[in-house]
Structure formats: C-alpha cells, structure tokens
Backbone as CSV, one residue per row, in Angstrom:
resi,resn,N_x,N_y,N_z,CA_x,CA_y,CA_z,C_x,C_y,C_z
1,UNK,1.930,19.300,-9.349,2.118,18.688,-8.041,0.789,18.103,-7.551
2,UNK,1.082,17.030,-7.091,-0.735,16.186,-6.560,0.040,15.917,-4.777
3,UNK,-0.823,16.381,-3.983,-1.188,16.034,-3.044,-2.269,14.999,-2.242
4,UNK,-2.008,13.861,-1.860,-3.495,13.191,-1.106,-3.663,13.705,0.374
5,UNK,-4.535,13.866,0.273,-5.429,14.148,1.627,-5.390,12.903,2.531
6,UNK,-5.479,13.031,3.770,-5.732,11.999,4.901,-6.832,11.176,4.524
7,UNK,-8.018,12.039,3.908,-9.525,11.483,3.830,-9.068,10.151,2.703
8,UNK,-8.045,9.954,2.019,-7.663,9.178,1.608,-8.662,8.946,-0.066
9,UNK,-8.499,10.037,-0.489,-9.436,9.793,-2.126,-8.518,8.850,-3.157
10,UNK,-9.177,7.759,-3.356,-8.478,6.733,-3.784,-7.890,7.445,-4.984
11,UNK,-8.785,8.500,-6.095,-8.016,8.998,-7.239,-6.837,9.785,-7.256
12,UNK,-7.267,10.477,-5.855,-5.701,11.530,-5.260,-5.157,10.436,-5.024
13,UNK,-5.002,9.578,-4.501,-3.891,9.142,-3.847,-3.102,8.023,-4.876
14,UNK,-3.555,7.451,-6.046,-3.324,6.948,-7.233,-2.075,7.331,-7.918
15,UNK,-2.910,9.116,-8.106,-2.326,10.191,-9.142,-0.937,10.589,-8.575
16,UNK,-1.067,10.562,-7.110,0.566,10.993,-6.117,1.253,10.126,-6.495
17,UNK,0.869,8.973,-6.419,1.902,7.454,-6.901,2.216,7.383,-8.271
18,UNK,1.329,7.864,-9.239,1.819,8.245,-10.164,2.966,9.307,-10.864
19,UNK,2.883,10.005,-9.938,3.542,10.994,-10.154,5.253,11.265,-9.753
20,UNK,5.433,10.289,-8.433,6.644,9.989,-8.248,7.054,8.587,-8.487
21,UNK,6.179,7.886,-9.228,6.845,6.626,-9.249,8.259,6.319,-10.404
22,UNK,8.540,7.609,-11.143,10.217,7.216,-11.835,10.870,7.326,-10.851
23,UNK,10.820,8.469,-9.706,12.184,8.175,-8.210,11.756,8.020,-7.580
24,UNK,10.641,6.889,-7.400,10.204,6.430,-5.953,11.552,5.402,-5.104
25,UNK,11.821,4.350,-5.921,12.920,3.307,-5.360,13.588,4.109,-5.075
26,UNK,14.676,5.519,-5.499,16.094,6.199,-5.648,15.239,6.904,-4.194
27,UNK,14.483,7.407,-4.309,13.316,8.288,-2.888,13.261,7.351,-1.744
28,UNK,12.787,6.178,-1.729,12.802,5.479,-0.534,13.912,4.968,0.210
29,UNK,14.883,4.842,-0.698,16.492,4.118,-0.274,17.112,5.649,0.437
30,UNK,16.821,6.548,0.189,17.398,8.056,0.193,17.088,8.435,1.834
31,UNK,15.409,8.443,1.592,14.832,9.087,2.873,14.694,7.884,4.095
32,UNK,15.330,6.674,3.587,14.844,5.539,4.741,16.409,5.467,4.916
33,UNK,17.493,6.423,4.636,18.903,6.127,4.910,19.497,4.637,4.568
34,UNK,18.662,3.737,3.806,19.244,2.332,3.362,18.404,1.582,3.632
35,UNK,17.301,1.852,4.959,17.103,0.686,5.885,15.877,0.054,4.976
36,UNK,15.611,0.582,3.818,14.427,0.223,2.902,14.296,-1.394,2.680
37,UNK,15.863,-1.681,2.437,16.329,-3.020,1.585,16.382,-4.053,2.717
38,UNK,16.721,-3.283,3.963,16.285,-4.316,5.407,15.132,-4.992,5.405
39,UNK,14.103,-3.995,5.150,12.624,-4.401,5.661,12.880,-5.092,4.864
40,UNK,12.786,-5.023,3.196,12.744,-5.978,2.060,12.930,-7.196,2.514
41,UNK,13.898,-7.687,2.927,14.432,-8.780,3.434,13.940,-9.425,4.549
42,UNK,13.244,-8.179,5.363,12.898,-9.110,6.805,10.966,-9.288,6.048
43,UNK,10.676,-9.091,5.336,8.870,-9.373,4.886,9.192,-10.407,4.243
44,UNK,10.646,-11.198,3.267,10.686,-12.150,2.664,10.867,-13.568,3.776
45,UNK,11.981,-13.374,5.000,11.912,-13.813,5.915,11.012,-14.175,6.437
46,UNK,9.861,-13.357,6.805,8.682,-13.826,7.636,7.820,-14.527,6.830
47,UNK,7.548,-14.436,5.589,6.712,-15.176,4.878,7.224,-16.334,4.542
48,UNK,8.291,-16.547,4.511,9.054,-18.059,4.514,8.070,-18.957,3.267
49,UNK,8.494,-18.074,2.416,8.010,-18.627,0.934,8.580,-20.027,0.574
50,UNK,7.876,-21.083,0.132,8.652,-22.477,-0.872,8.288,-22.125,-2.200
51,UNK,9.490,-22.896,-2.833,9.447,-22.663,-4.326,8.086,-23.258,-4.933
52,UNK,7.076,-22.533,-5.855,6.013,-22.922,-6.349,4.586,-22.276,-5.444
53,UNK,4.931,-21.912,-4.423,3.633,-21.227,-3.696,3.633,-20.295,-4.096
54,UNK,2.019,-19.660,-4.807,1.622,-18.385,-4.926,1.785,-17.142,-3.699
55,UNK,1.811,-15.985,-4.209,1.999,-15.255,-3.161,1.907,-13.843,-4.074
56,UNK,1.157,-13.318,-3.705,0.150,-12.013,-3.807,1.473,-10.816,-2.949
57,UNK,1.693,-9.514,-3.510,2.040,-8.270,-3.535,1.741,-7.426,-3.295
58,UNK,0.576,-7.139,-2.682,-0.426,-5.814,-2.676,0.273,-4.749,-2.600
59,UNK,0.252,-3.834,-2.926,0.533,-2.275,-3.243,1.949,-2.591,-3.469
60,UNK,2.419,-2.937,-4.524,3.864,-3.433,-5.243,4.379,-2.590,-5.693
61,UNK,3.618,-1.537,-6.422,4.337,-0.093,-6.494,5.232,-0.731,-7.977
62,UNK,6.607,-0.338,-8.162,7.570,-0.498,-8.984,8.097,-2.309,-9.196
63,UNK,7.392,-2.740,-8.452,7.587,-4.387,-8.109,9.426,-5.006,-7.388
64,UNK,9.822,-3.908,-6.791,10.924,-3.957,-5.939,10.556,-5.107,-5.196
65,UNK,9.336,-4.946,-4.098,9.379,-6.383,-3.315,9.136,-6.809,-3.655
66,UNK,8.333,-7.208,-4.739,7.618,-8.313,-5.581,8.956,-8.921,-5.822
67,UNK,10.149,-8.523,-6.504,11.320,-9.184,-7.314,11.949,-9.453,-6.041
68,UNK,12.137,-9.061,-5.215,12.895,-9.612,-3.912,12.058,-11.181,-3.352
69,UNK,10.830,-11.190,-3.270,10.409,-12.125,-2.964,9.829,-13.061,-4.259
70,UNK,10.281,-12.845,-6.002,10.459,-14.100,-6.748,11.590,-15.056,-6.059
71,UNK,12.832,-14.252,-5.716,13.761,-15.200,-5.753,14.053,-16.346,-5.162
72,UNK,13.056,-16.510,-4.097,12.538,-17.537,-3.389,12.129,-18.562,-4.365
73,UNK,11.972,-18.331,-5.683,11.058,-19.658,-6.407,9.887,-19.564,-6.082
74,UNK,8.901,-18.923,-5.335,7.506,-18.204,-5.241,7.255,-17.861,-6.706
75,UNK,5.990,-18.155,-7.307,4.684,-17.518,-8.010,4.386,-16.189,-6.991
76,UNK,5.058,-14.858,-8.375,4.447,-13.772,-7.504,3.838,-12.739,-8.372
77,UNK,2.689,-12.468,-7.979,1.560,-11.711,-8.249,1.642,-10.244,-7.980
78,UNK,2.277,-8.956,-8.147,1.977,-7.645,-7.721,1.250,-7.100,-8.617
79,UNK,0.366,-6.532,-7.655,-0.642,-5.304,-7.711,-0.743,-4.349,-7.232
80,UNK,-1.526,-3.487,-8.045,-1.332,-1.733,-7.478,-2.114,-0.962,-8.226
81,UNK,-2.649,0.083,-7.734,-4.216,0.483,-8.196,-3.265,1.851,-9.114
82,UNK,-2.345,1.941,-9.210,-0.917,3.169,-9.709,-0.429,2.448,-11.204
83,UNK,-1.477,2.685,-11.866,-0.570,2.621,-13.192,0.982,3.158,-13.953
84,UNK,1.141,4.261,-13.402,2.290,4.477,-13.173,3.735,3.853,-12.388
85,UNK,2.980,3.429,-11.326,3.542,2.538,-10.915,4.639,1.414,-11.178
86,UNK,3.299,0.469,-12.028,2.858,-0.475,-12.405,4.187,-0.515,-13.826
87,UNK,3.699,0.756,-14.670,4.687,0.834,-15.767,6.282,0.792,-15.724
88,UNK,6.011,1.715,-14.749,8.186,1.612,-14.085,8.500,0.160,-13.838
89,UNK,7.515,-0.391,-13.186,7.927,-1.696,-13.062,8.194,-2.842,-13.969
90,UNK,7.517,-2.972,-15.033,7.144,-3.317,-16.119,8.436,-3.385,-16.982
91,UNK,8.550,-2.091,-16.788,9.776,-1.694,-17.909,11.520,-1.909,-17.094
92,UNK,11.117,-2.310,-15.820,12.170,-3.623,-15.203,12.762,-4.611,-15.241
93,UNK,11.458,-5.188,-15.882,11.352,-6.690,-16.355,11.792,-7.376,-15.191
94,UNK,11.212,-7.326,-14.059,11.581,-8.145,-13.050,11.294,-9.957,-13.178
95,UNK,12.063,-10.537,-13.182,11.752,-12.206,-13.605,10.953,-12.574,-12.441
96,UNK,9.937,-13.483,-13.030,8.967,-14.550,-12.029,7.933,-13.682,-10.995
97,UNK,7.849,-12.311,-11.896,6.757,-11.436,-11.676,5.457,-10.836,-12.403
98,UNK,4.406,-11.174,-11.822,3.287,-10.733,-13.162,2.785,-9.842,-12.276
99,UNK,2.511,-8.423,-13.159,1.653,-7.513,-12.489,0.181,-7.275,-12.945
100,UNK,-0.886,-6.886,-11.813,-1.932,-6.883,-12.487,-2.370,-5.284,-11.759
101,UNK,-3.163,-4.717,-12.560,-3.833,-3.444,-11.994,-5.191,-3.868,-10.898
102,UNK,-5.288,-3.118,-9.669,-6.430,-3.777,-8.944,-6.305,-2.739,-7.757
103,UNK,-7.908,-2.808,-7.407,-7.720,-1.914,-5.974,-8.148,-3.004,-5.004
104,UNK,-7.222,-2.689,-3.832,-7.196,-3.319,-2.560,-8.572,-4.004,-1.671
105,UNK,-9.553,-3.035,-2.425,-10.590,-3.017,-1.530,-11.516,-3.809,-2.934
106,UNK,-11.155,-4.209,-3.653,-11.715,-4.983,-4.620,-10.917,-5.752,-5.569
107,UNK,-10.457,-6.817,-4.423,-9.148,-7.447,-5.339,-9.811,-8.376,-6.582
108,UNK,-9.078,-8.225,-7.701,-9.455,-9.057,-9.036,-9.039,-10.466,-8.889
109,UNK,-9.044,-11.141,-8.013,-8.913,-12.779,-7.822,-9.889,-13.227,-6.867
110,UNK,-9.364,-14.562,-7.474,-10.787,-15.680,-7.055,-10.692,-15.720,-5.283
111,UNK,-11.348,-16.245,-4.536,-11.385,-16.483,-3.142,-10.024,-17.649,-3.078
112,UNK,-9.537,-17.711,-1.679,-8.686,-18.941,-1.304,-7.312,-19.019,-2.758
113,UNK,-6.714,-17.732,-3.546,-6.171,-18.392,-5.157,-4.672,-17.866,-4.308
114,UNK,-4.017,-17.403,-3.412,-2.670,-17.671,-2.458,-2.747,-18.173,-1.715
115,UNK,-1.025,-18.706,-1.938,-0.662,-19.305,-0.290,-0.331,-18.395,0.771
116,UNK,-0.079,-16.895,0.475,0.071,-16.421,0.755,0.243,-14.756,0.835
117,UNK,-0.139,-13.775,1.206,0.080,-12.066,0.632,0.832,-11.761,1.969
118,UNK,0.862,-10.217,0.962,1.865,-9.337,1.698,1.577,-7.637,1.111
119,UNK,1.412,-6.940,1.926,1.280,-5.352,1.716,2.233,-4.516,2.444
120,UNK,3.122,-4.128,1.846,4.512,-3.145,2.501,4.453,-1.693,1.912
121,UNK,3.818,-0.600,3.216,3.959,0.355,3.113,2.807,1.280,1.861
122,UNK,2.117,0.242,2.301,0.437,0.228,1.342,-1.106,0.761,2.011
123,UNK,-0.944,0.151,3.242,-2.177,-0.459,3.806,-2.763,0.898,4.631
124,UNK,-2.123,1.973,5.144,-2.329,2.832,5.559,-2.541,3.998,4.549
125,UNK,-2.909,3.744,3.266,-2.935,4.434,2.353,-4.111,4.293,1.478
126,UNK,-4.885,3.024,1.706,-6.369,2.143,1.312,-7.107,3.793,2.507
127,UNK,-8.324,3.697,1.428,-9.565,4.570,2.408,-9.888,3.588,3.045
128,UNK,-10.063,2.188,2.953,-10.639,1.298,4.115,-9.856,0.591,4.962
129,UNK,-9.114,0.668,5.994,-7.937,-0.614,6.170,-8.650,-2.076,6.589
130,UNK,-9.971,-1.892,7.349,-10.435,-3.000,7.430,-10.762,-3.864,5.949
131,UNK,-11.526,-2.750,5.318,-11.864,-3.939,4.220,-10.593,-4.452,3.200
132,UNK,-9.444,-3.706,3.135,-8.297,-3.837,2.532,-7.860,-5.715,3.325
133,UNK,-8.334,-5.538,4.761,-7.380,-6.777,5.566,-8.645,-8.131,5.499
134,UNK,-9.802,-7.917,5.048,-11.212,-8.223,4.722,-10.834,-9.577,3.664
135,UNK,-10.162,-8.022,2.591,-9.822,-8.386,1.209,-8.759,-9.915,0.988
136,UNK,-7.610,-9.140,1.701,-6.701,-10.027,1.951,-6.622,-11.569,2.467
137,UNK,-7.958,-11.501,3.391,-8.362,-12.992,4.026,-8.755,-13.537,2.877
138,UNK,-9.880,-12.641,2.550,-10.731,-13.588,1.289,-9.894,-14.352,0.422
139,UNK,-8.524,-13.855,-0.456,-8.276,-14.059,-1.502,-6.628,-15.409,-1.205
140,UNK,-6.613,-15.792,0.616,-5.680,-16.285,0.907,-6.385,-17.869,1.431
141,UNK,-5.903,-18.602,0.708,-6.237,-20.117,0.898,-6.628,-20.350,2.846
142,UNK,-7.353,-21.414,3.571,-7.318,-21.549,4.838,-5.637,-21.959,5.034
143,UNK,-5.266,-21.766,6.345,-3.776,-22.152,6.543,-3.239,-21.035,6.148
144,UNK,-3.263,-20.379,5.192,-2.336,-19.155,4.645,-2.172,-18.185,5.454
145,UNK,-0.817,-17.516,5.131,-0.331,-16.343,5.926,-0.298,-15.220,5.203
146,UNK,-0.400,-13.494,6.175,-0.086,-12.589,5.864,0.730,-11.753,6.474
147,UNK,1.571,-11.155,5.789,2.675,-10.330,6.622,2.527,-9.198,5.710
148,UNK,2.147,-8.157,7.306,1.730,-6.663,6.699,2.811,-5.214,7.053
149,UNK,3.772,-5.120,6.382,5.286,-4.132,6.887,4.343,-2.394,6.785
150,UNK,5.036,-1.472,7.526,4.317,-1.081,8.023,5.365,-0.344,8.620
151,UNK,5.144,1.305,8.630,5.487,2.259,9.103,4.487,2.641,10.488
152,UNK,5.157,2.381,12.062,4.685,2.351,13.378,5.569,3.373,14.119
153,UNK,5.200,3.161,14.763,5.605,3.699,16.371,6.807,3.209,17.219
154,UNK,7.735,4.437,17.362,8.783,4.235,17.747,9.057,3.753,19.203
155,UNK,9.378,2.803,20.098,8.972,2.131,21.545,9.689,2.991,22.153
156,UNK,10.664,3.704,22.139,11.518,4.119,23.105,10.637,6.149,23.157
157,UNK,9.662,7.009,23.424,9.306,7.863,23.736,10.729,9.032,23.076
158,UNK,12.230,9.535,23.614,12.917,10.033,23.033,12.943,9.762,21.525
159,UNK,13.514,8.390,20.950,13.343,8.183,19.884,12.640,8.887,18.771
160,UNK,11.314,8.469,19.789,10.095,9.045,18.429,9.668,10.290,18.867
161,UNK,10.525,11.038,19.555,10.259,12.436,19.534,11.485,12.835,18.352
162,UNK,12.461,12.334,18.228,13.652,12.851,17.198,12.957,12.580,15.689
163,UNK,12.176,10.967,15.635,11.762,10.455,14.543,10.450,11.143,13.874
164,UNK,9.853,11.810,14.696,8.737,12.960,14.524,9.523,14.129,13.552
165,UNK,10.170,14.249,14.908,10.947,15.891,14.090,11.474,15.317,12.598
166,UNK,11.999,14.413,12.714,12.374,13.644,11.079,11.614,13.684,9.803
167,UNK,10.824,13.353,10.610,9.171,12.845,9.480,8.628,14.191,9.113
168,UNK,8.536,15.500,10.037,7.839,16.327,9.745,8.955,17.797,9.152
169,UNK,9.931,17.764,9.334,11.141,18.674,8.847,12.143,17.829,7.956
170,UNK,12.691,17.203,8.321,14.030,16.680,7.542,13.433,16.131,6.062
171,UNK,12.198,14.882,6.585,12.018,14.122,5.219,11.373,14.987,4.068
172,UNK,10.416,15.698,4.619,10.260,16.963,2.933,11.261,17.726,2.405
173,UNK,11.820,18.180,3.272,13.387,18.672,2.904,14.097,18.294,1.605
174,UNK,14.750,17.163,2.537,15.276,15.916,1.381,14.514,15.392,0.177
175,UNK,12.922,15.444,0.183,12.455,15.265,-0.493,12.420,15.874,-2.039
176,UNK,12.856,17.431,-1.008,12.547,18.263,-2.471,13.561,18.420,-3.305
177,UNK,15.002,17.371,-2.529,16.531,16.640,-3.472,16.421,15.942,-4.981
178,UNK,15.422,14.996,-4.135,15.105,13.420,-4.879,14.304,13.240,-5.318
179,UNK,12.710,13.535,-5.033,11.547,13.527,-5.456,11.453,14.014,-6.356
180,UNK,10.656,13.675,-7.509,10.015,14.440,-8.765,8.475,15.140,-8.146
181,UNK,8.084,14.821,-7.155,6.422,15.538,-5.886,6.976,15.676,-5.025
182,UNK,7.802,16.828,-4.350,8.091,16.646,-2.906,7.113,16.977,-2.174
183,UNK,6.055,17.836,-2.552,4.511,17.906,-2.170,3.757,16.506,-1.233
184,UNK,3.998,15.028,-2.324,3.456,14.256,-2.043,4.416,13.219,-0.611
185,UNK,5.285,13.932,-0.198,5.885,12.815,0.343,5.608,14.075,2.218
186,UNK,4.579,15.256,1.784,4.604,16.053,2.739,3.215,14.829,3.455
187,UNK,2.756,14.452,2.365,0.976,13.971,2.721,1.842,12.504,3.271
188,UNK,3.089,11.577,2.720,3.341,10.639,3.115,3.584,10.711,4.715
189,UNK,4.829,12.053,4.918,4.821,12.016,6.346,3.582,11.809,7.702
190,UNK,3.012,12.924,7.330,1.247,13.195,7.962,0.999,11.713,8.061
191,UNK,0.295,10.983,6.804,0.154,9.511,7.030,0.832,8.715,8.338
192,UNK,2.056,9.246,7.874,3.135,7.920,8.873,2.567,8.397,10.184
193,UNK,2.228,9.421,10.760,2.810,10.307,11.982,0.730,9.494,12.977
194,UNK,0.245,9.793,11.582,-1.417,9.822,12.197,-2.252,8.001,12.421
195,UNK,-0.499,7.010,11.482,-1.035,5.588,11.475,-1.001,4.878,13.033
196,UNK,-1.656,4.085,13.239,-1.795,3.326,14.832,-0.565,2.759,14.955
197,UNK,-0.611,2.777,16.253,0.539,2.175,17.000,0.440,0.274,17.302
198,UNK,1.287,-0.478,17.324,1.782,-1.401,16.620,0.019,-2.822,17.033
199,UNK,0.189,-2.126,18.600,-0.846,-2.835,19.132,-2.700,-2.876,18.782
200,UNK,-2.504,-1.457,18.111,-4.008,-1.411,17.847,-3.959,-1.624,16.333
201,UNK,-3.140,-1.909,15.561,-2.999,-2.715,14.495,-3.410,-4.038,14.177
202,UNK,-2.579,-4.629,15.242,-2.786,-6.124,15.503,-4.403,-6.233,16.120
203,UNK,-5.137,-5.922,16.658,-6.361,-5.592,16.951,-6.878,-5.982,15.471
204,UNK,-6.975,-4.614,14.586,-7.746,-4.499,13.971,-7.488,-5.810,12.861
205,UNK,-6.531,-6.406,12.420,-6.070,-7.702,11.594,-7.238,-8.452,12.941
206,UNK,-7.084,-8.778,13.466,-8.157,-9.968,14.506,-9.608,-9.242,13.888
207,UNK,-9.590,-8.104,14.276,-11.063,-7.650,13.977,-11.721,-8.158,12.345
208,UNK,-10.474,-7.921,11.551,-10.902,-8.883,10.171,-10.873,-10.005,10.036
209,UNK,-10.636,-10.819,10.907,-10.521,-12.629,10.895,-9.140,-12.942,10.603
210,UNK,-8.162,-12.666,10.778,-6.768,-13.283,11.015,-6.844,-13.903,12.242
211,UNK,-5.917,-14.672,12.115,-5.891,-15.821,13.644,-4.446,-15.589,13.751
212,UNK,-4.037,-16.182,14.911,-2.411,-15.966,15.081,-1.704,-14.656,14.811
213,UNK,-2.238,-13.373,15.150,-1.565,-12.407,15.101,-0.671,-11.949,16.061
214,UNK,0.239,-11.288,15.409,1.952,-11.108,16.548,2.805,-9.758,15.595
215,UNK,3.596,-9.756,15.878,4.149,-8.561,15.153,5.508,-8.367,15.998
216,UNK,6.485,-7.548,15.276,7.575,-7.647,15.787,8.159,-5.911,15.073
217,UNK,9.008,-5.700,16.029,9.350,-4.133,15.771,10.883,-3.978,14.762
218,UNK,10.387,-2.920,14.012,12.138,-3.010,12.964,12.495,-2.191,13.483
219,UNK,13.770,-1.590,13.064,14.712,-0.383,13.637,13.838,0.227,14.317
220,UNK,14.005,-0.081,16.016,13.189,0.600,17.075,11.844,0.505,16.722
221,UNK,11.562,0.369,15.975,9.735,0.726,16.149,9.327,1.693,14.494
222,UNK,9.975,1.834,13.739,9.840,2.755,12.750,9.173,2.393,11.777
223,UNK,9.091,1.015,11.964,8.563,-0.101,10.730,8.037,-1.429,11.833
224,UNK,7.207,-1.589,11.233,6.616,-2.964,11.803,5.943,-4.272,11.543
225,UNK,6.527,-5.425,11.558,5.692,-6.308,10.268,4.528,-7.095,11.567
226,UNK,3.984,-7.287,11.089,2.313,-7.866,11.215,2.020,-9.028,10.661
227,UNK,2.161,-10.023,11.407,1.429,-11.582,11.222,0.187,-12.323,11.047
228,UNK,-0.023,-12.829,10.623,-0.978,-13.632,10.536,-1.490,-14.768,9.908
229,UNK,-2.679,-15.599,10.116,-2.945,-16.995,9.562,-4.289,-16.793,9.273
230,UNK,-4.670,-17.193,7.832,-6.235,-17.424,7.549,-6.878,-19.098,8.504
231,UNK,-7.362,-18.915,9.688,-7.869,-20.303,10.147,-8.572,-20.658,9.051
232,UNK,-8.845,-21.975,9.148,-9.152,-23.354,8.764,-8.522,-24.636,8.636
C-alpha cells in the first residue's frame, strides 16, 4: 500500500498512481457516482478544440481525457509523470493519442508548441501549483487557452457539509470495494478537502500570467473548470 503525503513527494505521489492505475477509470466512475464522464465532456466543451490544433493533457493518467478530447480532430499530447499510468493507457490504444512521460513542473516541450492544454484532477497534486501553471503558460502558443478541471468547493454551505462527510467517510469506504490502494484514495480525499476554493484559484492562474481568467462551477461546486488565455 503507498500513501502520499500532503507535503506532496513527487516519488510518493507517482508510486500511488501507480499503484491504482489498473482500477483507476472503474474507481473514478464508481466514487464520482457517473458524474466523472460529465466533467469529461464539459473540459472538451470549454476548450472548443478545431480539428488539427495541438493540445497538451497534463496529468492524463490512463489517457481517458486525452481520448475524449482526440475526437474533436485535435493533435493530442498526454502526459504524466505515472508510468503506470501511462502503460494502462497505452495498452488502450486510444486513437489520435501520443503519450509522453514528463513532470509538470518540467515539461519536455519546446516554449509556445500548443494551441492549447488542459490538467483534470492533476494540478492539486504537483508539489508546486504555481510553477505547474508557470509551466503551462510557457509551453502554450500567445492567444492560447487553458482549462484547468478541478475538484472545489461546494457554494451552497449545507451541501459541502454532506460533501465533506462524503469525502472523508463514504469515499474510503467504497474505496476499499474498487480500489486495488484504498489507502491512496484516503490521501486523495485530504487533498480534495485542503484544495482552495474556486476564487483563490483563479487568483493564483493571474498570479502565473494567465489573462482572461473566469471559472464556472460543476455539480454545485464539487468540480470546477478554470479559464484562461496566454496574452499576446
């Protein structure tokens, strides 16, 4: 069993992804009650991909969104510092997807080489989030967009007192159904519970040089995607 720590040790937190990545997809559809394949759909939406624009994956995991957002006719790029990962995915064969191994905070591409990225359910999991969103500018053409999905803060106060109790009782629970680490999905909750709330998010994307930042709330507040434009 591998556990990551909050302090966020990039090798712990690798080895966790490694470790559940054969039932991670069957794990996320399970413990997100369906709504997994929503977000999927609403990060392809917001990026409003054309056929032939590059577009970067960050923390792609099994390359689930990566293959949701080929079908657009997008050039798509996923990466993920989870070789394990990486392999489940692989052995998918997802069409009009190339994966490359890379950490966030030292992406393996040239400056300005997308039209566009995207990090879902990643970014709070980097030891750096600034330099992770740093990263992301660098490697996105001027004009280019990023849309960052994102486990937030529930708006309605009741809500996210039920969605607490969820996160911190129910989802290890269930975990220890589906998961091959139910250990690791104890460190996922913690994560979710300790990440910023939607507004001091959007902050910190400005604080890295995004322009045009906005954001919009999914089922109540549970998920949240995050906008933005590289000026020039």
């Amino acid at each position: 069993m591998t556990r990551a720590t909050l302090q966020k040790d990039p090798g712990e937190v690798a080895a966790m992804f490694d470790e559940v990545a054969a039932r991670y997809d069957l794990t996320n559809t399970v413990l997100s009650l369906g709504q997994d394949r929503g977000w999927r759909r609403a990060v392809t939406s917001a990026l409003d991909l054309q056929p032939g624009e590059r577009v970067l994956d960050l923390a792609a995991g099994t390359a689930t969104s990566s293959a949701a957002l080929a079908r657009t006719g997008a050039q798509v790029v996923g990466c993920d510092f989870s070789l394990g990962m990486l392999q489940v995915g692989r052995r998918a064969g997802h069409e009009g997807v190339a994966l490359v191994a890379g950490d966030a905070l030292r992406l393996p591409f040239r400056d300005a080489s997308f039209d566009a990225v995207t990090i879902s359910f990643g970014l709070r999991n980097t030891s750096d989030v600034d330099l992770a969103l740093r990263e992301l500018l660098r490697v996105t053409r001027p004009g280019g967009r990023l849309v960052v999905c994102e486990f937030s803060h529930p708006t309605r106060p009741a809500f996210r007192t039920v969605y607490v109790e969820y996160l911190m009782k129910a989802l290890p629970a269930l975990a220890e159904k589906v998961s091959s680490d139910p250990a690791a999905y104890v460190y996922l909750a913690e994560s979710i519970r300790a990440w910023p709330a939607q507004a001091a998010l959007a902050d910190r994307l400005v604080d890295a040089g995004w322009a045009q930042v906005a954001w919009r709330d999914l089922t109540g507040g549970i998920v949240a995607l995050h906008r933005g434009l590289r000026p020039g």
